[in-house]
C-alpha positions as CSV (number, residue, x, y, z in Angstrom):
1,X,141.9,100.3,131.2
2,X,141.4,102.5,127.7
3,X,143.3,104.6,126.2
4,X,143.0,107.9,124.9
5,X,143.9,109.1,121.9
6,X,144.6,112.7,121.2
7,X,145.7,114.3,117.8
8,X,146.4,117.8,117.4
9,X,144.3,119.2,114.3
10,X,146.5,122.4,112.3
11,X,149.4,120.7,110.8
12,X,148.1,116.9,111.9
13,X,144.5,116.0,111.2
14,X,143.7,118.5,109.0
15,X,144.6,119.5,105.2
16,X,145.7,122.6,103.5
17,X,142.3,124.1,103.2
18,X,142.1,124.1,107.0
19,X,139.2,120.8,107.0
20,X,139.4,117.1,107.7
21,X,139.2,114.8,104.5
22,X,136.8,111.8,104.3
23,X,139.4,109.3,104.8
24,X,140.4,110.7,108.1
25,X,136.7,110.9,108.8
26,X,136.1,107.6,107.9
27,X,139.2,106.0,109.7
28,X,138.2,107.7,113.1
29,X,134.3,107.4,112.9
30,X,135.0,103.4,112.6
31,X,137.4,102.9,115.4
32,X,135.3,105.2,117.6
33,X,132.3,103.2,116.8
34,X,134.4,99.8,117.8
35,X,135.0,101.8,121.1
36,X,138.0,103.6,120.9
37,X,138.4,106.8,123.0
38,X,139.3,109.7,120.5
39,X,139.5,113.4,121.0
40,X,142.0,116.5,118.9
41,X,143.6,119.2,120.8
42,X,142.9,122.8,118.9
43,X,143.4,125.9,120.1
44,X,140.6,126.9,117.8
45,X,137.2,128.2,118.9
46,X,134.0,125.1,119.4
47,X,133.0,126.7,116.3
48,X,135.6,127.1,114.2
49,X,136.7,123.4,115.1
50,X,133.3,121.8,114.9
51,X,133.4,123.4,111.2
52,X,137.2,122.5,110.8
53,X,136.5,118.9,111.6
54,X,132.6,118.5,109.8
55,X,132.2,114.3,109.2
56,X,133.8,113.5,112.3
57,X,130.7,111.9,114.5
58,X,132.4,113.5,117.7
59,X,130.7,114.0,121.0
60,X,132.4,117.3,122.1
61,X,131.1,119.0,125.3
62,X,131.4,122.5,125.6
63,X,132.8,123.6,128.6
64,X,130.6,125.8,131.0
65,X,132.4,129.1,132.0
């Protein structure tokens, strides 16, 4: 079984000016690669986030209404 790891973005993943830095990016994009399960919590719009969180290679669905 895999684990999922979840990570809040305002106040946890992301800086002062309100965007990921390239670190984080990095960090995540190569553990994700090597197959770990990652996602955020926001309750920020898909477009406000997607901008909020621009390096990340994510795979976010929207959700159908």
């Amino acid at each position: 079984m895999k684990t999922l790891y979840v990570s809040y973005l305002d106040g946890t993943l992301l800086r002062s000016d309100a965007k990921t830095c390239e670190f984080t990016n990095q960090v995540i994009n190569q553990l994700t690669s090597e197959g770990m399960l990652f996602s955020y919590a926001t309750a920020r719009s898909y477009l406000t986030a997607t901008k909020a969180t621009k390096g990340l290679n994510a795979k976010m669905k929207k959700k159908k209404s």
